[in-house]
Steps between C-alpha positions, in 0.01 A plus 500: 500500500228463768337780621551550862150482759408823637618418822845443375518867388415608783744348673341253710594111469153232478525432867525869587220519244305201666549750858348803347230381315381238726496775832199693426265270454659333837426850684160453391466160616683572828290795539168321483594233722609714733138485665252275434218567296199362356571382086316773446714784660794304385395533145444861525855511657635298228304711245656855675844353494516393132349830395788665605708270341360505133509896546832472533536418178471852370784586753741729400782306628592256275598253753157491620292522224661160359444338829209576508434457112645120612251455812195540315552291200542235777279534728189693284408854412309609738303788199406191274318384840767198609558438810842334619458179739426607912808353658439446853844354651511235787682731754469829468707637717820313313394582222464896588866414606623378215370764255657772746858309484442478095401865526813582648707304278340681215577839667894384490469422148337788399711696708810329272350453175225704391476938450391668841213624336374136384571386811343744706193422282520170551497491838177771527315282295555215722417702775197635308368127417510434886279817606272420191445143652480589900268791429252277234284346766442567841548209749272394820177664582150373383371527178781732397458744782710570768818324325849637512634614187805443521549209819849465703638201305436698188673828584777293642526330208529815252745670812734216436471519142582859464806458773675209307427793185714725640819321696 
């Protein structure tokens, strides 16, 4: 007898899997794109973004902590100093749009598959990996000073995150 993969027991097929697992570290990517930045800032967005991720780990929804217990042994633990590849996607803007229509599908399949509580969770934390990478570095200004925090595309960006979260 072969013993079944986590996501299996909880219910979830290897697409559905493939959805949630691969969506927060999309949010991050989305989130950083969603204004340019220098590779610095960008790094410290990626950085932000992936620290919420691995903390997820200790989650106390199950759901989430092996998502994110997943993430991180791909991408790199972010406490033994790795640092996951800076993605920086060729249109931003479809991309942002694409990770809001995957958000959304998500939120249906939660919505069908998983415990309200996980899937509350779930969709906090993706929420909460967004604000970690918006707020990480300020954007514009000179020599740090006089930047926005938080610019237009990127608040638009989270907005339309959290919406697709909760239709």
């Amino acid at each position: 007898m072969t013993e079944l993969p986590l996501y299996a027991t909880l219910g979830f097929t290897d697409p559905e899997w493939g959805l949630l697992v691969g969506l927060p570290q999309s949010v991050l990517v989305a989130a950083s794109a969603a204004s340019p930045d220098s590779t610095r800032k960008t790094r410290a967005e990626s950085a932000a973004g992936l620290d919420v991720i691995a903390d997820a780990r200790a989650s106390a929804s199950t759901l989430v902590s092996a998502i994110a217990n997943e993430i991180v042994a791909e991408v790199g633990d972010p406490e033994l100093g790795e640092e996951a590849p800076v993605i920086e996607p060729g249109d931003p803007a479809a991309y942002a749009r694409d990770v809001v229509g995957r958000a959304a599908e998500a939120n249906a399949l939660l919505a069908a598959k998983a415990a309200p509580a996980d899937a509350e969770t779930y969709r906090h934390w993706l929420v909460e990996v967004a604000e970690s990478v918006v707020g990480a570095a300020s954007s514009g200004g000179v020599l740090g000073i006089g930047g926005e925090t938080v610019t237009p595309s990127e608040r638009a960006f989270r907005d339309d995150l959290a919406k697709a979260l909760t239709a």
